[in-house]
N, C-alpha and C positions, 0 to 999 in steps of 0.2 A: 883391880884386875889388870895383867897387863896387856898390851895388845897385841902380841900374839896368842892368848888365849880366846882372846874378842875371834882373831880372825879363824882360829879353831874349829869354830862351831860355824862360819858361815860355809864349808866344804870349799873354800879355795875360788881361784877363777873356772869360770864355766871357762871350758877348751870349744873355741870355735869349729874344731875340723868333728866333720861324723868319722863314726869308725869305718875301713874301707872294706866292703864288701869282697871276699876271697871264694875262690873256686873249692881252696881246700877247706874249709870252714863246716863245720853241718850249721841247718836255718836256725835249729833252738840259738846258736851262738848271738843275736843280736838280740835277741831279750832277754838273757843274759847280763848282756852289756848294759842293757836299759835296767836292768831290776840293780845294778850295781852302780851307776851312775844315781841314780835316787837315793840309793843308802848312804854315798859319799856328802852328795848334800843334807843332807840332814842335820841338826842343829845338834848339840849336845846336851843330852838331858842337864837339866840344875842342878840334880845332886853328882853328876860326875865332873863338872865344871866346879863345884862347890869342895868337893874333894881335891883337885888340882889347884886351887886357891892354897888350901891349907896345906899341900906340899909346898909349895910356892914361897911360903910364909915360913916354915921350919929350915927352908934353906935359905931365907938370909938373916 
């Protein structure tokens, strides 16, 4: 496996800044934000990581 597929599944670096609160915005917008922040870290299932291996492997 190589290692950018390693760092694929761990969602990147966490962004130290919060999102900045806006006048224009409606309130649903920050959990939202939060429901989408969770799904980006989330790991990669086995069999899709398992799948991009074997792409991986037919192109070289």
């Amino acid at each position: 496996m190589t290692s950018s597929m390693k760092d694929q599944g761990s969602g990147g670096p966490k962004s130290q800044t919060e999102p900045r609160p806006s006048k224009n915005l409606p309130g649903w917008t920050a959990g939202l934000r939060q429901l989408y922040d969770e799904v980006v870290e989330e790991d990669l299932p086995d069999s899709f990581r398992d799948l991009l291996s074997k792409l991986d492997d037919k192109d070289s």
